[in-house]
N, C-alpha and C positions, 0 to 999 in steps of 0.2 A: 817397307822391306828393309830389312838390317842385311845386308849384305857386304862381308869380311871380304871375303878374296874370292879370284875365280882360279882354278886350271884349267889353261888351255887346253890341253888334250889328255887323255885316259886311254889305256887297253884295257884294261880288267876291270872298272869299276861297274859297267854295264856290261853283263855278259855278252858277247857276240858283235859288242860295235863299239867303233871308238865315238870318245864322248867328251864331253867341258863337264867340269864340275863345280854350281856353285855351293861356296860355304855361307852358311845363315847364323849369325850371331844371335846369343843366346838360348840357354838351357835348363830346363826345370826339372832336370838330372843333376847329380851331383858325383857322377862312378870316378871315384877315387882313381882308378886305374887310366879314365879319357885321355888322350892324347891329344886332345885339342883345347888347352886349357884357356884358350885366346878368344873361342869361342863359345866357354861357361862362365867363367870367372870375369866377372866386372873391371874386376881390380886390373884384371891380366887382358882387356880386351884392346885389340887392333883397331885403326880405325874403319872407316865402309864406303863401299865403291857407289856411285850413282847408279840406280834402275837401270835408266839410261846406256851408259857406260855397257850395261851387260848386252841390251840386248842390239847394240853397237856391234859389238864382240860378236855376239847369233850369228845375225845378218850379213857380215863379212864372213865368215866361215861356214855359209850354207855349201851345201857340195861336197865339204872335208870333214864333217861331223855328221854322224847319224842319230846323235842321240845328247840329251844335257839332266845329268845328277842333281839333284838338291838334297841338299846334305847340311850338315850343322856340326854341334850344338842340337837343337829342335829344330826342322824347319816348320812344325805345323804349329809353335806359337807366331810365327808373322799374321798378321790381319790382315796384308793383302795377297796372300799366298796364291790364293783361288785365280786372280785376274794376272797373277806374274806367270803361274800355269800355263793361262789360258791364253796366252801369247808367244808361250814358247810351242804350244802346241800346231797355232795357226802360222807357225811358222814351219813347219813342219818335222819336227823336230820328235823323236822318240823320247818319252819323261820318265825316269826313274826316283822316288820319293825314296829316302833313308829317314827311317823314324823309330823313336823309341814307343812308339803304340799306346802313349797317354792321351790323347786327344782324337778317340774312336771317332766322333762328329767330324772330323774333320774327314779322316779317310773317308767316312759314307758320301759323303760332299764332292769329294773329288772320283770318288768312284763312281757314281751318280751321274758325272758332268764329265766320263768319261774321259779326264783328264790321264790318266796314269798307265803305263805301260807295264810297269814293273814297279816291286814293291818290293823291299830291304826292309824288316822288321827284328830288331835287336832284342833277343828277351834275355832280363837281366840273370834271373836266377829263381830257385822253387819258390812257389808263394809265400811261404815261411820266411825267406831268406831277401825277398825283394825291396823292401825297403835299405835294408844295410843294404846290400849291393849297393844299390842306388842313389845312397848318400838322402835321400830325399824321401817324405811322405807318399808313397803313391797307392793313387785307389787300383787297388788290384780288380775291379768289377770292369774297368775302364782298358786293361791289359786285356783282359779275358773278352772284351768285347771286338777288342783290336785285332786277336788272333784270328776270331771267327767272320770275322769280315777279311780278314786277310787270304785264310783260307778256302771260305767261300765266293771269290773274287775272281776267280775265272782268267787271272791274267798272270803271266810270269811273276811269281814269288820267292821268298827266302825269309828264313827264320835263322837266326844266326847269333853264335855265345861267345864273349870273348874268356878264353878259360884263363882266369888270374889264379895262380894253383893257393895263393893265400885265404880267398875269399870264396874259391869252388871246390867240394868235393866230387870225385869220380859220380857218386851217387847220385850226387846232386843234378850233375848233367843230367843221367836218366830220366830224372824228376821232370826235369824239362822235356825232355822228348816226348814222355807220358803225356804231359800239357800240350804240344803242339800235334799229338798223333795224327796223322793219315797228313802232315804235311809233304809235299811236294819237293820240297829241300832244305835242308839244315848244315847249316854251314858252322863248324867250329872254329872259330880263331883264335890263334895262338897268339898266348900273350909278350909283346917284345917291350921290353922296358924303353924309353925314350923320355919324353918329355912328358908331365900326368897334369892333373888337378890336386891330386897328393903328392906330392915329391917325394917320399918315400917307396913313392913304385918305382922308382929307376935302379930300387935293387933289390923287387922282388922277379920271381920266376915264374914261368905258365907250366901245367900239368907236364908231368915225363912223358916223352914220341911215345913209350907204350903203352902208357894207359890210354893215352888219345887215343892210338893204334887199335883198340881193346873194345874203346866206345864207338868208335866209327862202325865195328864190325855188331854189338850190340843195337845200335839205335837203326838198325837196320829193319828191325824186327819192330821198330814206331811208325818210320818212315819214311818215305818212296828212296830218297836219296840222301846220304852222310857224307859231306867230304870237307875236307881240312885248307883252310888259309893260313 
């Protein structure tokens, strides 16, 4: 396990409970627009905490945390992902996965072994358009496997866009909602320039509040719930 950094505490990143978040170094993403460039780029990477160390952290903060993030970068390229799970779980601890949906095998794995409470599933942009997005080759058979395992998963879900307005059209969001339909939640986020993987995103802009405004009322009619981060 590649493990960047933790946060101690979260309100928002699990819905309904405060949480830690660990970050997982490395990414077989490449979205220009990431804000985490420490944890895709080689060149740009931080160094990593001992296992250990984390679950150090856990176990002294039972009682004040109900729940722990894994997040990235990718967290489902680690190879021992499965068995770092499976100790946050037997701790008792509520698990939240953030992925970008390229390694289907892995969520069936963790869903399987009952590991996962909740699922954060990023989809980049229409099929057409997912590799740019994405800066990288992706098998889009592997997205679409991801959706439907996500979807048919039975457990707290999100499907969620970050709207970069240079690289998304209004349309194009629909296109996604069409692909995710009869999901559960879809969350748009707005795009806020900071720090990227392209440094030329710190001075581009996310879609205008109305069109968002426009889509949120539209993908309604995809599914069950639309609302904006």
């Amino acid at each position: 396990m590649k493990i960047a950094y933790v946060q101690k505490t979260s309100f928002i990143d699990y819905p309904g409970k405060i949480s830690a978040i660990v970050f997982t170094q490395g990414c077989n993403f490449r979205c220009p627009y990431c804000h985490n460039p420490e944890l895709v780029i080689p060149e740009r990477y931080c160094g990593t905490i001992r296992v250990e160390d984390v679950f150090s952290f856990l176990d002294k903060r039972r009682g004040k945390l109900d729940a722990v993030v894994i997040t990235g970068g990718e967290p489902t390229l680690q190879a021992k992902l499965i068995p770092f799970m499976q100790r946050i779980k037997a701790m008792g601890y509520a698990l939240k996965l953030d992925s970008n949906g390229s390694r289907p095998q892995f969520l069936r794995e963790a869903l399987d072994k009952g590991l996962l409470d909740y699922i954060a599933m990023d989809i980049k942009a229409p099929w057409d358009k997912y590799s740019l997005v994405a800066g990288s080759l992706v098998n889009i058979t592997h997205i679409k496997d991801s959706i439907d395992l996500v979807r048919k998963s039975g457990i707290l879900h999100e499907f969620r866009t970050t709207l970069a307005g240079s690289l998304l059209e209004p349309d194009d969001v629909l296109s996604i909602g069409r692909m995710i339909e009869g999901a559960s939640l879809y969350v748009l986020q707005k795009f806020v320039p900071s720090k990227h993987v392209d440094k030329d995103y710190t001075m581009k802009k996310t879609l205008p509040d109305e069109v968002i405004k426009r889509l949120v009322t539209d993908l309604h009619a995809l599914v069950s719930r639309c609302i904006t981060r």
